[in-house]
N, C-alpha and C positions, 0 to 999 in steps of 0.2 A: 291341238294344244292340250296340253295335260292337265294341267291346272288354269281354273275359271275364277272368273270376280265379277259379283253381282255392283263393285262398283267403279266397274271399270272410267265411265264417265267421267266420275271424281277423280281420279287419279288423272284423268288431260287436262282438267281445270285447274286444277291446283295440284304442281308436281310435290315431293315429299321433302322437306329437309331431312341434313343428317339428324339434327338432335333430337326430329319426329322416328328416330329410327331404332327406340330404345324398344324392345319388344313388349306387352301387354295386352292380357287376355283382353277381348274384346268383351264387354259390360254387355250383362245380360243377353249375348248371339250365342247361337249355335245348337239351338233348342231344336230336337227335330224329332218329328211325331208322323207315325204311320197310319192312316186307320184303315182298313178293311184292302189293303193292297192284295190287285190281284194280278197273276200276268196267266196267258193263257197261251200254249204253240198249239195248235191244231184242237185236238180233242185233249191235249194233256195239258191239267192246271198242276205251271211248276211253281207259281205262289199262291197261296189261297188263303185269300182275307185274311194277311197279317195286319194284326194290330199294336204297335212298339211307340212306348215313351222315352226319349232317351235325352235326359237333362244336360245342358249345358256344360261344359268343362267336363262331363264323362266320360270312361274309357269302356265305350261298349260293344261286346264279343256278340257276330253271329255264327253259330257251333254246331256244326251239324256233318253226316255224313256226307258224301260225293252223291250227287240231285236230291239235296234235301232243298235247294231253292235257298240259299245263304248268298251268293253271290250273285242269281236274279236278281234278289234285293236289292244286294249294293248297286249294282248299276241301276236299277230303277231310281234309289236316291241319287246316284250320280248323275243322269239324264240322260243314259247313252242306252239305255231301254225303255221303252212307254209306258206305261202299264194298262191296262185293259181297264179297271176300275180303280177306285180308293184314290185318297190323298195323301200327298207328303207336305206335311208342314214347316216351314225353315221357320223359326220363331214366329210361328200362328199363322204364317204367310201360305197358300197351297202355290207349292213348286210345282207340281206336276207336269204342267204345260212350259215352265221355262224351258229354254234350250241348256244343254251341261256348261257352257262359258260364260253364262249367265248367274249361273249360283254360286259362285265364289269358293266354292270347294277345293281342297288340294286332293291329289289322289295318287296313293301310289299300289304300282301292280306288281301282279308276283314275276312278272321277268322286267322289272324295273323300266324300261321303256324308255332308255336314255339316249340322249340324239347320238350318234355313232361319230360326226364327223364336229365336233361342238366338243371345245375343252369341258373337264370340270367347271370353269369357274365361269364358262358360257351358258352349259347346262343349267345348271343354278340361275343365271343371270337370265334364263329364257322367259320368268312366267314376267319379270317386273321389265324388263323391256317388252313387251305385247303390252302392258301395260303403262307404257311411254315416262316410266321415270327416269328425274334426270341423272345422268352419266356419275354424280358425285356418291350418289342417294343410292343408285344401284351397286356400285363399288362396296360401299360402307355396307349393306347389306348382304352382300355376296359372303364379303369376309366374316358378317356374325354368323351367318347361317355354317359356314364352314368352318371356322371351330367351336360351332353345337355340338355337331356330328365328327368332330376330331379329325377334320381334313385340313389344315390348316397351311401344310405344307402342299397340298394338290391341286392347287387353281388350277396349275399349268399342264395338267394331266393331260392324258387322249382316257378314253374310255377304255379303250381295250388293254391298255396300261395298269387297269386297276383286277385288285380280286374282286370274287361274288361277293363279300363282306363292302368292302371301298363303295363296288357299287350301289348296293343297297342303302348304303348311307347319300350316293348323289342324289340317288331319287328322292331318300327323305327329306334332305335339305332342302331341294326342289321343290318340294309340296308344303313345304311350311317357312319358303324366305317372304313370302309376302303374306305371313301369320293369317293367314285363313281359319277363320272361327270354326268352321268342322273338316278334318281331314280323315277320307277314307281309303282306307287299306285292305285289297284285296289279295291275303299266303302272301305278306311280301317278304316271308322266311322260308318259305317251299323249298328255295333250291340252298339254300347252304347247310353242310353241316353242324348236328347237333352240338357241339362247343359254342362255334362262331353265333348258333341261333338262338341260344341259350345268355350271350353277351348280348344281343339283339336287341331282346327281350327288355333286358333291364336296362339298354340305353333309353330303346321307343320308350316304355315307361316315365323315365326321369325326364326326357325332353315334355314330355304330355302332358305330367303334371308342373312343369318349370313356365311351360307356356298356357296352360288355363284352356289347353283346344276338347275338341267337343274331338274325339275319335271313334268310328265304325268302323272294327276291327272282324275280317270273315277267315276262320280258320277250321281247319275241321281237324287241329290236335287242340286236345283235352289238356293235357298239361299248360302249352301255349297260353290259352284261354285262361286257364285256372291262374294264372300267375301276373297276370295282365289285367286283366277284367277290375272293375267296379261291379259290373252288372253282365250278363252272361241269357241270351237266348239262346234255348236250345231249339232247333229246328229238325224235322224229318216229313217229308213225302211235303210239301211246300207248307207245313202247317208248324205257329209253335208251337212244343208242346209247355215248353216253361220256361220263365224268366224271370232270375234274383241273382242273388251276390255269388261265389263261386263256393261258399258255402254253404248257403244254403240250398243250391242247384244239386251238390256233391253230396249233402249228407241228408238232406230230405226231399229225393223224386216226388216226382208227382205222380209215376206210373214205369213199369219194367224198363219201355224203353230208356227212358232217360238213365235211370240206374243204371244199364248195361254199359251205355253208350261212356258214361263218366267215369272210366278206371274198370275197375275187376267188382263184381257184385255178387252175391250169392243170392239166388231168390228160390225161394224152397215152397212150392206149392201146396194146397188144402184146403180145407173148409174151414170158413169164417164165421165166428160168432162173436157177438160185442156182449163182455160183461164188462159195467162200467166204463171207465176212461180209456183200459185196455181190452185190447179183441186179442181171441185166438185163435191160431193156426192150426188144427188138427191133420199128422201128413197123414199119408196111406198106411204108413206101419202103424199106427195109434198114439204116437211121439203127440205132444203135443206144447205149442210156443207159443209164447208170448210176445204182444207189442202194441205200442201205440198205433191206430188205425189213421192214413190218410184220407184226406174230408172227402177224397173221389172213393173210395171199397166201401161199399155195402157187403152186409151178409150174402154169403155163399162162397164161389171160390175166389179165392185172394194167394196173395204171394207174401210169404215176408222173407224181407230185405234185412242184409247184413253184411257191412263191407269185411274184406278177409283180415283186414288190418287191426280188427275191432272183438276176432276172435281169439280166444284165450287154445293151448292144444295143452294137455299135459297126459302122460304113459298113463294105462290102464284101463280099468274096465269098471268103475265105480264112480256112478255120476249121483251123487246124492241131491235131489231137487234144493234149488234156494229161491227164496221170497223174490229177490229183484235179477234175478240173472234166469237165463234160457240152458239147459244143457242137452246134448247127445252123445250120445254114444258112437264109434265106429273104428277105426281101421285106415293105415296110410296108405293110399292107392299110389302114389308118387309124392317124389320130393323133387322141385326145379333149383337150381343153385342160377340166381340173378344174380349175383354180384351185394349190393350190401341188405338184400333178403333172400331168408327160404320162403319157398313157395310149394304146400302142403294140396295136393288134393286128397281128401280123406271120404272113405266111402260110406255110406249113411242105409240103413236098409227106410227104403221107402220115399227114397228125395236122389236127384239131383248130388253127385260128389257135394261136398263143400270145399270151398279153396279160404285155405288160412296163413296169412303173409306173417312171416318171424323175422325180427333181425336178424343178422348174420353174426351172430355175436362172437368174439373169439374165447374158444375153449367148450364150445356148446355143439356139439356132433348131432349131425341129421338123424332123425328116425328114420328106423329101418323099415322096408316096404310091408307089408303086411303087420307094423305094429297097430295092437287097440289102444286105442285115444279117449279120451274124453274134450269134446268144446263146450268151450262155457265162454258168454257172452253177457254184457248188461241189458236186462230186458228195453229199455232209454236206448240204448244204441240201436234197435232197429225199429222197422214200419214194417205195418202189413198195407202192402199196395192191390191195386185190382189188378186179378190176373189179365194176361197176355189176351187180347180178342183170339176168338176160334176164326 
């Protein structure tokens, strides 16, 4: 069974009327707290003592590469892996030891997992019958749930009648007709194309926020994430490295990887010294930059960051220093034409190209390869982060 209910009991005691069947977030459920989770396969820990607050009614991303231990997790909170140590707390309760049909969760997976030989509006109707509601109550329910998700016309469906899109909406419907306080989603946009995943997006969203559910969302695109999220951990090698708003994950890392890992990042290595509130970046050529210092770099070497979107390019070879902005000097190594940006790698003596993203503006012609450039940036728009581990 795909989806579980911690109260299930209830539901044979007293079956649901219809006018019980108006949907509302459940009051104060769906709080769900990690601490020290760990799982371990042999000698290789693929979680290692994560520790995640994730508040009720939020929509929270776990974001990380392929075995950074994002979907470990999820199925740890789902119950369908054990964990070695740590707790899960369902509002201050430790789940750990329930079984997954026990915790009330809905869940949907990245190949939707829908009974093959089960209409639409069976599918849908599978988790509240296991759950013995009566025949009027399930009806009534079948059909909100199915024009949530804009099937309205598909009870009658088979499965294989439908696109990847239709699909991905049974399953959703699936996992949230019997409004389960936290619904976890593990890529369950993997397989459709970027349009249709892109509409996805902004349906799951608006159902998430209309129903008040607690969602654990495991993706490993960065866009996805960014656009979905309240809250956003970022994970690598089974460890977080960070976790906040998709703002502030995107525009102040906590250390290179995250930078890389979140869009396009420039990070231009050197020796670090703190004058005042801003440190600087001294490179190998004798360049030297400015930025606010992350609370993790100490003096010595450090990297400062700079998204490409944030750098200013314009022709020539005269960079006059200014009080609040960073400048270099260099040279266009290439220009990519993306569709509505250029995309500039400019060669820099003593760093790392720099990549600086332009709009595509119409009437505004590429620089040519080997022209000198000057960048200039707000010294506020970047960090200096600790370097990379040797």
């Amino acid at each position: 069974m795909v989806e579980v209910d911690l109260d299930l009991k209830q539901h044979e005691r007293a079956e649901p009327a219809v006018a019980e069947l108006v949907p509302a977030a459940p009051a104060g459920r769906g709080a769900v707290e990690l601490v020290g989770l760990t799982k371990r396969y042999g000698d290789d820990t693929v979680v290692d003592r994560v520790v995640l607050s994730i508040a009720s009614g939020e929509f929270f991303s776990l974001l990380g590469p392929s075995g950074s231990g994002k979907t470990t997790t999820l199925m740890m909170v789902a119950g369908f892996v054990r964990p070695d140590t740590g707790a899960i707390l369902l509002d201050g309760e430790d789940i750990a030891a329930v079984p997954p049909q026990k915790r009330g969760f809905g869940m949907v997976f990245q190949n939707y997992a829908i009974f093959p030989h089960l209409s639409v509006f069976e599918n849908i109707a599978f988790p509240l019958r296991a759950r013995r509601w009566a025949k009027d109550a399930v009806a009534e329910r079948v059909r909100w749930a199915l024009d949530l998700v804009r099937l309205g016309r598909f009870g009658d469906r088979q499965p294989h009648q439908l696109s990847g899109g239709q699909q991905q909406r049974v399953a959703l419907a699936r996992a949230i007709v019997f409004h389960p306080p936290v619904v976890l989603m593990d890529e369950p946009l993997g397989a459709l194309d970027k349009n249709l995943r892109f509409e996805m997006q902004i349906e799951i969203k608006e159902i998430q926020q209309r129903l008040g559910m607690t969602v654990i969302y495991v993706t490993h695109d960065q866009e996805e994430a960014m656009s979905m999220s309240d809250r956003i951990a970022i994970l690598n090698h089974g460890r977080v490295h960070q976790v906040g708003s998709p703002g502030e994950v995107y525009e102040r890392p906590v250390d290179p990887f995250v930078g890389r890992f979140l869009g396009e990042a420039n990070l231009l290595g050197g020796a670090v010294t703190a004058k005042g509130d801003i440190a600087r970046v001294a490179l190998p050529s004798g360049q030297e930059l400015r930025a606010p210092r992350a609370s993790s770099c100490d003096d010595g070497r450090g990297m400062l960051f700079i998204r490409p979107e944030r750098v200013e390019i314009t022709p020539g070879t005269n960079a006059p220093p200014e009080p609040s902005a960073n400048t270099l000097t260099g040279s266009v190594r290439r220009c990519s034409f993306l569709g509505n940006i250029l995309r500039y790698a400019i060669a820099v003596d003593g760093a790392e190209p720099v990549t600086v993203d332009l709009q595509n503006a119409v009437g505004v012609a590429p620089l040519p390869v080997g022209a000198p450039v000057v960048l200039r940036w707000p010294v506020a728009d970047s960090l200096i982060l600790p370097a990379d581990p040797v």
